[in-house]
C-alpha positions in Angstrom: 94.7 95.1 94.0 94.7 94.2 90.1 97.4 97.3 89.8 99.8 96.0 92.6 100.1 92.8 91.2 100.9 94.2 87.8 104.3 95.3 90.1 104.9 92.5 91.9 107.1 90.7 89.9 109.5 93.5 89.3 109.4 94.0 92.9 111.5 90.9 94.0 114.7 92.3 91.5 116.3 95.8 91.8 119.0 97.1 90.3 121.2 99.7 91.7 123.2 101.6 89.1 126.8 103.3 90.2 125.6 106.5 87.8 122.6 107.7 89.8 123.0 111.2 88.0 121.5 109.4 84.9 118.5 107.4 86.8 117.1 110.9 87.8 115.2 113.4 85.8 117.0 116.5 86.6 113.5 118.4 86.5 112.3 116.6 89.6 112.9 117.4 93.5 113.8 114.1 95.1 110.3 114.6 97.1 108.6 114.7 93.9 110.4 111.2 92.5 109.9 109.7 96.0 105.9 110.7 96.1 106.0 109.0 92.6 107.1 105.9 93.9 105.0 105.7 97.6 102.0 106.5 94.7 102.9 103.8 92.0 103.6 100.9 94.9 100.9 102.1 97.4 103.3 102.5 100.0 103.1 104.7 103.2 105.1 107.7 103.8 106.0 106.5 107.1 108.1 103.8 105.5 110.9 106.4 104.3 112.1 108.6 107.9 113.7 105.0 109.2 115.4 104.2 106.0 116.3 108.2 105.9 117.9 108.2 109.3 119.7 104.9 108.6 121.2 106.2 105.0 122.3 109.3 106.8 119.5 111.6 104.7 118.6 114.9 105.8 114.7 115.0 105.5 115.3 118.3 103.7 117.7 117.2 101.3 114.4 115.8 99.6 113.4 119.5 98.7 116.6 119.6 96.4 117.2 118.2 92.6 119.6 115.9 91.8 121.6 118.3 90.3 121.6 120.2 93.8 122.8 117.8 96.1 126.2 115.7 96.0 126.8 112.7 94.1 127.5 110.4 97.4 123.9 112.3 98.5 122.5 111.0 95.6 124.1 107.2 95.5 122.3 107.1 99.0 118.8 108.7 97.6 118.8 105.9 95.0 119.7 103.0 97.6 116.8 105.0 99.7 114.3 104.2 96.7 115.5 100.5 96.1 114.9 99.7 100.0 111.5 101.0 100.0 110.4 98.3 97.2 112.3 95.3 99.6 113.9 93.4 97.1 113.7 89.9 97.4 117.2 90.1 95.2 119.5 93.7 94.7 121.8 93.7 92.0 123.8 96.8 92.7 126.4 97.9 90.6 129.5 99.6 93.2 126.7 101.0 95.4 129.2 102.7 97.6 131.5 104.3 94.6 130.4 108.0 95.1 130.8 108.0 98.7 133.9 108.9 100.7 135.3 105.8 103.2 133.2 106.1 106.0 130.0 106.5 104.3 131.2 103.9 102.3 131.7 101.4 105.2 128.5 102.8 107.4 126.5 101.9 103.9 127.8 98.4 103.5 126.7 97.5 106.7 123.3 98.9 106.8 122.9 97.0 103.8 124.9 93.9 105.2 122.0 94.6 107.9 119.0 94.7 106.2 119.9 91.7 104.2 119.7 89.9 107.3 117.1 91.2 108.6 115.1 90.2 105.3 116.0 86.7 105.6 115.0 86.3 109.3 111.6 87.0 108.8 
């Protein structure tokens, strides 16, 4: 309980970064950065599979590096991480710039989406 609130006020503020390529140790799968952050914030596992399928994310794309997957892959792996901690405020920085037009457009709306969603509860 004491450790969560240590957390809690960087919670409410994320930052997404258009580089994700230099937010991730390249050492790490992106299962092993994810578990890092479930363990850290005491969140469920259950939480990622629905922001997975919404972000387009291959559940096995996790077993890769970042240095193994492609850089719109990765743009979406980092938005992935920032929706799991449900910013009360995301300051994202060209979110969509390593992804092609579609994903680009599917992207902004699932985040137009869960902005709204946020705000109705």
């Amino acid at each position: 309980m004491v450790r969560r609130r240590l957390f809690q006020p960087r919670l409410g503020r994320q930052t997404l970064y258009q580089d994700p390529p230099a937010a991730f140790s390249p050492h790490y799968t992106l299962n092993q950065l994810l578990e890092d952050l479930l363990r850290r914030h005491q969140f469920e596992r259950s939480e990622v599979a629905p922001h997975l399928e919404r972000l387009g994310l291959n559940k096995h794309l996790l077993d890769r590096r970042p240095g193994e997957i492609s850089g719109g892959e990765l743009q979406r792996f980092a938005i992935l991480r920032v929706l799991l901690l449900k910013p009360s405020f995301l300051f994202a920085d060209e979110p969509t710039s390593r992804l092609d037009p579609v994903t680009q457009q599917q992207t902004l709306r699932q985040l137009i989406e869960l902005a709204r969603e946020k705000r109705a509860r």
